[in-house]
SERO-4910 file (N, C-alpha, C, O; in steps of 0.05 Angstrom, whole numbers):
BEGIN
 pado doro    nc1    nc2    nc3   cac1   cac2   cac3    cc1    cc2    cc3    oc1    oc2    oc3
  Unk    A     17    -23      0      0      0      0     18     25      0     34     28     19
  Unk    A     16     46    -25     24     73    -17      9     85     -5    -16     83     -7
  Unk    A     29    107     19     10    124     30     32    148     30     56    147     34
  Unk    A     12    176     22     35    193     14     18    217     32     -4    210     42
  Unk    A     25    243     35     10    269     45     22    284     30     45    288     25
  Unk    A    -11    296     18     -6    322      0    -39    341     13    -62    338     22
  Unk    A    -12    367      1    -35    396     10    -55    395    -18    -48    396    -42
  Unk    A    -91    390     -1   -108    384    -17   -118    408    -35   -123    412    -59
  Unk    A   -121    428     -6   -124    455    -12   -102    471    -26    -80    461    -25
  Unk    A   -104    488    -36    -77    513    -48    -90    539    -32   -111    544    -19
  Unk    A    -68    550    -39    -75    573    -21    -90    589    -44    -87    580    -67
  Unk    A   -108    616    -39   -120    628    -68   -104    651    -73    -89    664    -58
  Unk    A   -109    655   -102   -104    679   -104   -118    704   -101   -139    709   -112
  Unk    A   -102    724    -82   -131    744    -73   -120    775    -88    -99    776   -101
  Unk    A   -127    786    -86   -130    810    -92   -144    817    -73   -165    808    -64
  Unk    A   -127    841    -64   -126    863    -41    -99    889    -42    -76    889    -51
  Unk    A   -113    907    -30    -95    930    -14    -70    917      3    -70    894     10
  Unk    A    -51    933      8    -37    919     33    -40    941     50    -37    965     48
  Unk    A    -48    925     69    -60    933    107    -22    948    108    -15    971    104
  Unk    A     -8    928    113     13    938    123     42    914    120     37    890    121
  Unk    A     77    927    117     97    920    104    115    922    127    120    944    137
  Unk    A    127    898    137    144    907    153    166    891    156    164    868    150
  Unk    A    182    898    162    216    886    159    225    902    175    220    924    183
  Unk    A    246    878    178    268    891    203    301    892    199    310    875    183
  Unk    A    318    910    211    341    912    204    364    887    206    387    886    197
  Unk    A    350    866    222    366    848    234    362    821    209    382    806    208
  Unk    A    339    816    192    345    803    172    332    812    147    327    835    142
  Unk    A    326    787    129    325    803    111    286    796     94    278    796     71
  Unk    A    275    791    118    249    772    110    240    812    111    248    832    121
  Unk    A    220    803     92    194    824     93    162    812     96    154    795     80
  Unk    A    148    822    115    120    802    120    104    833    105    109    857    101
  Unk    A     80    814    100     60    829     77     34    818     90     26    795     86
  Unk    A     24    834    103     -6    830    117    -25    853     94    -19    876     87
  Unk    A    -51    835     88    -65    849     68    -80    856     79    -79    855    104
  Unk    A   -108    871     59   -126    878     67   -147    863     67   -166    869     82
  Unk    A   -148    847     55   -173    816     43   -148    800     65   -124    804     70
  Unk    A   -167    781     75   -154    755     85   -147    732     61   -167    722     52
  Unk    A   -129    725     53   -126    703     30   -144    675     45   -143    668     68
  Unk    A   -152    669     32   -168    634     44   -149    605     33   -132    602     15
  Unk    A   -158    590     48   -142    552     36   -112    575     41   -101    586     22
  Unk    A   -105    578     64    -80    585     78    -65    560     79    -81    543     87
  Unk    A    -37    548     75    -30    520     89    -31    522    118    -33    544    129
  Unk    A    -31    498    130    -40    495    162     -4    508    177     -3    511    202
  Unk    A     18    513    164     41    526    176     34    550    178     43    560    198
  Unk    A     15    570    161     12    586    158     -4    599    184    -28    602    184
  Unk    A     15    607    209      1    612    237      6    643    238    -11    656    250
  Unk    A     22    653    228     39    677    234     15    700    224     -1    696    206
  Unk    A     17    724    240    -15    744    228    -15    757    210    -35    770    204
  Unk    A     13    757    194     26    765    175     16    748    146     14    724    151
  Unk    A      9    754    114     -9    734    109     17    715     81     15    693     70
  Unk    A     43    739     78     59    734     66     89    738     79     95    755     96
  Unk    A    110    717     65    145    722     74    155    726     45    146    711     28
  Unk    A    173    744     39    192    737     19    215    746     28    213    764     45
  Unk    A    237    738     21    268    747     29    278    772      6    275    769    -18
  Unk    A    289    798     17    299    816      7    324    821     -3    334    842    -11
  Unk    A    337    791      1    370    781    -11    372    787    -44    391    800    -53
  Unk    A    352    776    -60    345    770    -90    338    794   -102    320    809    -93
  Unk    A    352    799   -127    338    821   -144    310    818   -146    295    837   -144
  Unk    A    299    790   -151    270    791   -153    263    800   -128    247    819   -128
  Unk    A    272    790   -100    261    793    -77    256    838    -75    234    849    -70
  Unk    A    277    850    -80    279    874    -80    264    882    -99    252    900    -88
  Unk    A    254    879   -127    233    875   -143    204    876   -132    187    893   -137
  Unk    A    201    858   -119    181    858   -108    162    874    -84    139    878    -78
  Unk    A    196    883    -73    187    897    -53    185    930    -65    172    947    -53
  Unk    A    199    935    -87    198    959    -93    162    962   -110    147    981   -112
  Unk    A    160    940   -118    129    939   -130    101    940   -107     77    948   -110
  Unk    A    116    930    -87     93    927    -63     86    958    -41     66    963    -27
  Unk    A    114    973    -47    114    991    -35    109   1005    -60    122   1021    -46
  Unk    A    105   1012    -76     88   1031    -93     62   1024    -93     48   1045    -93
  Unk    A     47   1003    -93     24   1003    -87     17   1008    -66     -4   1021    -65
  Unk    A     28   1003    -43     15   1015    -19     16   1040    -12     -4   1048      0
  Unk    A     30   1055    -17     33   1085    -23     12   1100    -41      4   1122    -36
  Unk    A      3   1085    -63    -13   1102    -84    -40   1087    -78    -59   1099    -89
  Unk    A    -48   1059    -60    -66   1049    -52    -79   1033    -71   -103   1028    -71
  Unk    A    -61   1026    -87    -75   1009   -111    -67    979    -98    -49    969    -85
  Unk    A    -96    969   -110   -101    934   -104    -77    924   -121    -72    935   -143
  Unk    A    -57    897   -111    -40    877   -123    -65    847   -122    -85    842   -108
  Unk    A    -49    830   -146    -61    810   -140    -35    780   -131    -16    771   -143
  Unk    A    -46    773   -108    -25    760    -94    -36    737    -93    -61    734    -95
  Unk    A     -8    708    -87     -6    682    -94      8    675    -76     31    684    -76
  Unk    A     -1    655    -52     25    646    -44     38    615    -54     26    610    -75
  Unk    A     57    592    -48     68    582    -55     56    555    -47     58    534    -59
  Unk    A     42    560    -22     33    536     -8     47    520     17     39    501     31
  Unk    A     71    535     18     91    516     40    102    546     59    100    567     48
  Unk    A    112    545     80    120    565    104    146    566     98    154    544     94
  Unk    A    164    586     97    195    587     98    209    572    119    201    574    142
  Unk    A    231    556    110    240    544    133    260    554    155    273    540    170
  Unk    A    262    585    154    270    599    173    250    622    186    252    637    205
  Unk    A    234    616    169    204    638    183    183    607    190    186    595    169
  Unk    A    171    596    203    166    570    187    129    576    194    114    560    184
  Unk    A    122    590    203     98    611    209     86    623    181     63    632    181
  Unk    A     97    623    163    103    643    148     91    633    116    106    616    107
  Unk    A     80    637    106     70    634     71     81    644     55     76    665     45
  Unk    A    108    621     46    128    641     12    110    654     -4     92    639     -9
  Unk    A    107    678    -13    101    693    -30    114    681    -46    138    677    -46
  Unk    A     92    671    -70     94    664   -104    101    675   -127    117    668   -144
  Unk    A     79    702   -125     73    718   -143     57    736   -133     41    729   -117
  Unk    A     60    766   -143     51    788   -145     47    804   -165     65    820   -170
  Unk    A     25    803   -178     12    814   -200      2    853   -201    -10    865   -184
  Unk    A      8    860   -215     -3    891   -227    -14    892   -247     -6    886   -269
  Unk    A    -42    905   -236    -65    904   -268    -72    942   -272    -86    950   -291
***
């Protein structure tokens, strides 16, 4: 008999505002709490924060320079997370994708 565990749910993609962006000097994670709650969260996903991405990566700095212009001018992104928690945030939902329409 195989017996295997897989995430049944995905997390959705939501579109929302971002509530609020915050990062700290000591590493290099940025958390992204929205304005819509995203739903089908994975069950690691404890942290009140609803996204992690790391600010090491050109994309990572990319992203953040895209996230902080929308929150500033208050325009809706449409956001994706990955389905799995960072394994140094482990609370935490990798940010997938971040969309501008």
């Amino acid at each position: 008999m195989l017996l295997f565990s897989a995430n049944a749910m995905a997390s959705d993609v939501t579109t929302s505002k971002i509530k609020e962006l915050l990062t700290y000097n000591s590493n290099d994670f940025v958390f992204v709490s929205l304005e819509k709650i995203p739903g089908n969260k994975p069950t690691c996903a404890t942290n009140p924060y609803d996204y992690i991405f790391h600010l090491k990566s050109d994309q990572g700095k990319a992203i953040y320079s895209k996230l902080l212009a929308a929150y500033v001018s208050g325009k809706s992104l449409t956001f994706k997370g990955t389905d799995e928690c960072d394994p140094l945030q482990a609370n935490a939902e990798v940010l997938h994708y971040v969309s501008a329409k």
